[in-house]
Biotite code that builds the C-alpha atoms (Angstrom):
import biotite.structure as struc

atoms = struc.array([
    struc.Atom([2.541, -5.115, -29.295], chain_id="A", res_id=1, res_name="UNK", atom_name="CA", element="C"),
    struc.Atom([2.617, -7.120, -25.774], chain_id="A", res_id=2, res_name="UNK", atom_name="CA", element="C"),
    struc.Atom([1.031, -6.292, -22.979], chain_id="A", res_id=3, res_name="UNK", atom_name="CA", element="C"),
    struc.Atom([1.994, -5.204, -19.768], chain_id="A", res_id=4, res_name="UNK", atom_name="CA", element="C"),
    struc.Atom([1.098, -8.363, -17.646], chain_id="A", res_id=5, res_name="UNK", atom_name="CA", element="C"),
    struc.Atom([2.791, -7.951, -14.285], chain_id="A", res_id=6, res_name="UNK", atom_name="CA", element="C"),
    struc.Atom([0.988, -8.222, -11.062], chain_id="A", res_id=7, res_name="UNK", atom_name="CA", element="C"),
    struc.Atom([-0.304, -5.998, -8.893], chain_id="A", res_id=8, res_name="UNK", atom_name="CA", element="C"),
    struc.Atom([-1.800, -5.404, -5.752], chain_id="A", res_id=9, res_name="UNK", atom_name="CA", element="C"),
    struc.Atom([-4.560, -3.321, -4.655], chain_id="A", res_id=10, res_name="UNK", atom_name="CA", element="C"),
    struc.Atom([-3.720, -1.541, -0.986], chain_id="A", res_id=11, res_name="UNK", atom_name="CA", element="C"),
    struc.Atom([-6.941, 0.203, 0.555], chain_id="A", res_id=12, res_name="UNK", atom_name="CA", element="C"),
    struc.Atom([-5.882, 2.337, 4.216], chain_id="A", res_id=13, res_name="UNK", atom_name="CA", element="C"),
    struc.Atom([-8.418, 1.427, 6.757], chain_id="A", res_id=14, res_name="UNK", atom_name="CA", element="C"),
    struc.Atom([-7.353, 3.138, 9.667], chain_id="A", res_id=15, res_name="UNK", atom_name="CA", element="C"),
    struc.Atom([-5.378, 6.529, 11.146], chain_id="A", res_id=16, res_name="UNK", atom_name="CA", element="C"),
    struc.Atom([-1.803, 6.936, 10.772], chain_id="A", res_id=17, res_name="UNK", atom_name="CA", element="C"),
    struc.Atom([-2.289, 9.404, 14.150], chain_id="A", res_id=18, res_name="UNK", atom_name="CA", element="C"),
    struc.Atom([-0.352, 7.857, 17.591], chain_id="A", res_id=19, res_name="UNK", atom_name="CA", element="C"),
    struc.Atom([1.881, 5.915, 14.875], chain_id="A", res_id=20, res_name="UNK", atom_name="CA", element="C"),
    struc.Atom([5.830, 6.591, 14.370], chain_id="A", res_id=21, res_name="UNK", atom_name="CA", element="C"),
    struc.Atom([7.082, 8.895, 12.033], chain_id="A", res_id=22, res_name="UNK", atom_name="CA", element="C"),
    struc.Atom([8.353, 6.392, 9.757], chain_id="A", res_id=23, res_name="UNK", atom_name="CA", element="C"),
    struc.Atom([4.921, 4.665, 9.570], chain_id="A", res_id=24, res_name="UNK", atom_name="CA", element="C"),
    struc.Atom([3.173, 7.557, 8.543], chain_id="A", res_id=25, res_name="UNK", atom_name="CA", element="C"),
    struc.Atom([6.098, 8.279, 5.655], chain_id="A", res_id=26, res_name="UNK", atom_name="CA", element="C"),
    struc.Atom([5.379, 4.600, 4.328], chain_id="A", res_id=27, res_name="UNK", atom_name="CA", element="C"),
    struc.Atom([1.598, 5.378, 3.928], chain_id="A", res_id=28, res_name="UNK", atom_name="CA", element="C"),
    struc.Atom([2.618, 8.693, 1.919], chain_id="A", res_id=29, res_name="UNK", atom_name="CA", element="C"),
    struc.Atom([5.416, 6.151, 0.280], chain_id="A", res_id=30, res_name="UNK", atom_name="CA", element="C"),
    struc.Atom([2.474, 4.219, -0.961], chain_id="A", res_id=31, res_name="UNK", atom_name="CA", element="C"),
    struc.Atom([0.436, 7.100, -2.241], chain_id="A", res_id=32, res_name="UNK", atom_name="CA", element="C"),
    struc.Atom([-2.205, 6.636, 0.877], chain_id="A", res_id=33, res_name="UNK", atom_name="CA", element="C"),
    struc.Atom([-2.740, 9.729, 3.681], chain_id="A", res_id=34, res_name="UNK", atom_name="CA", element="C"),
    struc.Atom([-6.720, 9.507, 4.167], chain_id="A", res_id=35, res_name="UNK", atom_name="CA", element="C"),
    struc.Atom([-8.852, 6.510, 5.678], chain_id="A", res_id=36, res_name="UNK", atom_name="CA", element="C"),
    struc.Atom([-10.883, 4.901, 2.460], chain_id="A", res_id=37, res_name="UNK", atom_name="CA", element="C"),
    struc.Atom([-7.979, 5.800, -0.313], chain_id="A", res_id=38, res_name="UNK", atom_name="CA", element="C"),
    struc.Atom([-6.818, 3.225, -2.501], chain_id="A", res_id=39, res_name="UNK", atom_name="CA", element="C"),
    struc.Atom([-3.912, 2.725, -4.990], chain_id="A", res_id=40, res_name="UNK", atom_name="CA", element="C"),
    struc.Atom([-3.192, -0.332, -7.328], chain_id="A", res_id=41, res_name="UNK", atom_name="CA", element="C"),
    struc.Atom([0.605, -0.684, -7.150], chain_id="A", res_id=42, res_name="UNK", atom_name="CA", element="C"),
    struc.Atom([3.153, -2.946, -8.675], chain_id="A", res_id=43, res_name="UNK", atom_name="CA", element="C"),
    struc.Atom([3.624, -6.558, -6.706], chain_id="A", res_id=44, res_name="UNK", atom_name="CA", element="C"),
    struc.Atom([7.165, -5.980, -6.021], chain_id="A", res_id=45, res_name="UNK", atom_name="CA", element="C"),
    struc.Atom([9.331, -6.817, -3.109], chain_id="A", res_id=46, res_name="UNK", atom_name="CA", element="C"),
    struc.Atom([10.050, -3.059, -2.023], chain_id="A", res_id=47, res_name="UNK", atom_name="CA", element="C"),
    struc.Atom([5.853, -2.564, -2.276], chain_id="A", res_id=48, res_name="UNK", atom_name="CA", element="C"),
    struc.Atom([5.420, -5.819, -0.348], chain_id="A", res_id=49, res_name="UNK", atom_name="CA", element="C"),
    struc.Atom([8.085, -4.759, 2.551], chain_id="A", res_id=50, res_name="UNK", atom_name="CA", element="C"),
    struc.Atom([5.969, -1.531, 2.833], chain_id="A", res_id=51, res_name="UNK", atom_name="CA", element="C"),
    struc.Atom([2.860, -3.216, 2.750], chain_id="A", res_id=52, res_name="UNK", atom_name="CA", element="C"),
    struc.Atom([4.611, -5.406, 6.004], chain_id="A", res_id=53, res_name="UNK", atom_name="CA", element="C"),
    struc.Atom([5.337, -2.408, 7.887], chain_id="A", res_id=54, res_name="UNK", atom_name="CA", element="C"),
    struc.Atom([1.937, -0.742, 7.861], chain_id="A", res_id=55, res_name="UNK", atom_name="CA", element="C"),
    struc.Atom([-0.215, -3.851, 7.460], chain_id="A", res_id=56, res_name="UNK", atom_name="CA", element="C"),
    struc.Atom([-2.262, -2.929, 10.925], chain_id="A", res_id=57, res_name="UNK", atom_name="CA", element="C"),
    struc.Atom([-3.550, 0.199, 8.471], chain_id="A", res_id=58, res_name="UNK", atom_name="CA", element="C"),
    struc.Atom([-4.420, -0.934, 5.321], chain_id="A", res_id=59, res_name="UNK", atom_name="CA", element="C"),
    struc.Atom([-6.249, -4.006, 3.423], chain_id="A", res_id=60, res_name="UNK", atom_name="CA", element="C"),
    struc.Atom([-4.627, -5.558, 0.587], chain_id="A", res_id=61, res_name="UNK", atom_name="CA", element="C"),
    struc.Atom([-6.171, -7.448, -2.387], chain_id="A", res_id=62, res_name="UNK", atom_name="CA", element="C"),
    struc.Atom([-4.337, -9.818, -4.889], chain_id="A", res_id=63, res_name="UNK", atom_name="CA", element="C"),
    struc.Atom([-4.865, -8.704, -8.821], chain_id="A", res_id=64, res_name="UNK", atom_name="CA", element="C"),
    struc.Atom([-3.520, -10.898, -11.214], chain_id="A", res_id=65, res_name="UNK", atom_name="CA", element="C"),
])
């Protein structure tokens, strides 16, 4: 049986979603994330990464092969 090899990345939030737009905090929930210091490992995919663009002042992102 094969593995599963895609690629993912790792998305960590590092900062408030308070004094941001509606739509910003909605992305963060999106993504799984709605407290400082939560992390999810997601699937690399081009929705994730245009998420990932709008919010990118709040979280850190790692590469995992």
């Amino acid at each position: 049986m094969a593995k599963n090899t895609k690629d993912t990345v790792i998305v960590t939030q590092t900062r408030s979603p308070i004094r941001r737009g509606a739509s910003q905090r909605a992305t963060l929930c999106g993504l799984g994330l709605n407290k400082i210091g939560r992390t999810r490992e997601l699937e690399d995919t081009p929705a994730v990464r245009g998420m990932i663009e709008k919010i990118k002042h709040m979280v850190k992102v790692e590469e995992k092969a």
